[in-house]
N, C-alpha and C positions, 0 to 999 in steps of 0.2 A: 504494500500500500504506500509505502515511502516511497520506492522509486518511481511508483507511476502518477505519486502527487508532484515530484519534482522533473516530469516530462521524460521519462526513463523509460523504455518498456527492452525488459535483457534478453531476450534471444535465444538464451539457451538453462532456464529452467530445466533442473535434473540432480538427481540424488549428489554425484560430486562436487556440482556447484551450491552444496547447503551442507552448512556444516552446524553439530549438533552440541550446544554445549553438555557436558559428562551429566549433570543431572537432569537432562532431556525438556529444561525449563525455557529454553531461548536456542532458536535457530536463526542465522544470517546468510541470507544468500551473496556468495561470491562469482569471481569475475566476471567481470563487466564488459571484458574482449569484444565483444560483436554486438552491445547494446544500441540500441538508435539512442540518442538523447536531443528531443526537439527543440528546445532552447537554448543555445551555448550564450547568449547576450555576446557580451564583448569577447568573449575566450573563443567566437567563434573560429576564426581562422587558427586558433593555436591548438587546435586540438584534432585529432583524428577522428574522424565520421569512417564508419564502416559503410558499406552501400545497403540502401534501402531498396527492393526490390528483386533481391538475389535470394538466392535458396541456399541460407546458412545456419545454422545449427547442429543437432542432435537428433539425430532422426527418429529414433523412438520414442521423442518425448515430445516432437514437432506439431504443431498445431496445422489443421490443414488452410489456412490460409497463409502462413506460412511458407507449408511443403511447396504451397502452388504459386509463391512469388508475389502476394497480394501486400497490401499496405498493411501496416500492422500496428495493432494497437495494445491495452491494457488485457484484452478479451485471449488475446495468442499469450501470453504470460500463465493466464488463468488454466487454459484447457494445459498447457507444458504440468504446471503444476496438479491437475488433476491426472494425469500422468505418474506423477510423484504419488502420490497417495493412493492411486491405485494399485502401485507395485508395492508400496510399502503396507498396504493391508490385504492383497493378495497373494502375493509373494510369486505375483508374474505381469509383465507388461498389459497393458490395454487391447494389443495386438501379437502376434509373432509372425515373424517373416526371418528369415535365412542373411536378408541383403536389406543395404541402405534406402535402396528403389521399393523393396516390399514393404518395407516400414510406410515410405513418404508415400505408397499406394493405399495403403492400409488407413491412415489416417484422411487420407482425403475419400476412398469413397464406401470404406464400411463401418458399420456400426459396431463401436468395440462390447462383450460381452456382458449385460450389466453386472456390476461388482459383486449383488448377493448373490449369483450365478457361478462368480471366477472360483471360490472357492468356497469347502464344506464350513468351516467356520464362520464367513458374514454373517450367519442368521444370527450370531451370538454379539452386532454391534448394530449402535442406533440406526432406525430407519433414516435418519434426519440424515447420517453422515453417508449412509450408503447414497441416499437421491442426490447430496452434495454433490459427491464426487462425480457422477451418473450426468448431473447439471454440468461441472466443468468440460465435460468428454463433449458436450455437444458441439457438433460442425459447425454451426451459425452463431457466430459470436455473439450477434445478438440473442442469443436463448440461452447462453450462459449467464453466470450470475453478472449481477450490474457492475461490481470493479472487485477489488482485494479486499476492502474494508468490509463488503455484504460477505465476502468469506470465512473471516477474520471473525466476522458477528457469529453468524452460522454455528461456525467450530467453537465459537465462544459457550452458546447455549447445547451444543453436544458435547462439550467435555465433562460435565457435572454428571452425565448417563453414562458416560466410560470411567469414570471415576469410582462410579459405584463398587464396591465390593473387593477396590485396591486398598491396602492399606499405606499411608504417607500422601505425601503431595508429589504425582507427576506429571509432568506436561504432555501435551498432545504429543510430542518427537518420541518421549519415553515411551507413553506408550506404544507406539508405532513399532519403535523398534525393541521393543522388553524391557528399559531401564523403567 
């Protein structure tokens, strides 16, 4: 939600570009290599613009306007990151393909398998987080959620449902990943 309040949208959303602090309380997404950033003001010329309209990133985690060289916005960050969350609570991609071409196919023209589907376990986590995730995957940016912050809320009011029956305080990452 910060980057894309400060005209940011990064490009390549994916499990190595987020790093988890040890008590699973605070995640930061890093590098920024291939981010658009629409405003530079005066740093304009002193700074490196990657190209807007090339087909760059991550391919399994690539949103399909992305894959397909489209302008991109806050919505191509979101479906990346519902990506992320669906492998971290599946414990497999949205898609599977062999190649970088099957991926960027895969995302632009099928529908990935809904999340209470991917594995026998979802039925054991909130409805709210499975439609979440189910909402990020959508093709049409516009039918995904409205930015990071309606995310951000979302996961806010389903962490109290996954909290249930842990003992201590741990955050969404923890849980995701066991800590």
């Amino acid at each position: 939600a910060g980057c894309h309040g400060a005209g940011v949208v990064h490009r390549d959303v994916k499990p190595a570009n987020i790093l988890v602090s040890r008590d699973g309380e605070v995640a930061k997404l890093m590098d920024f290599g291939i981010a658009i950033v629409r405003e530079l003001g005066e740093f304009q010329g002193a700074v490196f613009r990657s190209m807007e309209g090339g087909v760059t990133g991550t391919p399994e985690f690539m949103s399909p306007e992305q894959a397909s060289g489209d302008t991109l916005g806050e919505a191509s960050d979101l479906y990346s990151m519902g990506c992320v969350l669906y492998q971290a609570l599946a414990g497999r991609l949205p898609f599977e393909s062999e190649t970088s071409q099957g991926f960027i196919s895969c995302h632009m023209l099928e529908d990935p398998l809904p999340l209470a589907k991917a594995h026998p376990d979802m039925k054991a986590l909130p409805k709210e987080l499975l439609d979440l995730v189910d909402a990020l995957l959508r093709k049409v940016p516009s039918e995904r959620p409205a930015n990071a912050k309606a995310v951000v809320d979302a996961l806010d009011l389903v962490l109290p449902k996954m909290r249930e029956g842990k003992s201590g305080r741990v955050g969404l990452w923890g849980m995701l990943w066991g800590r």
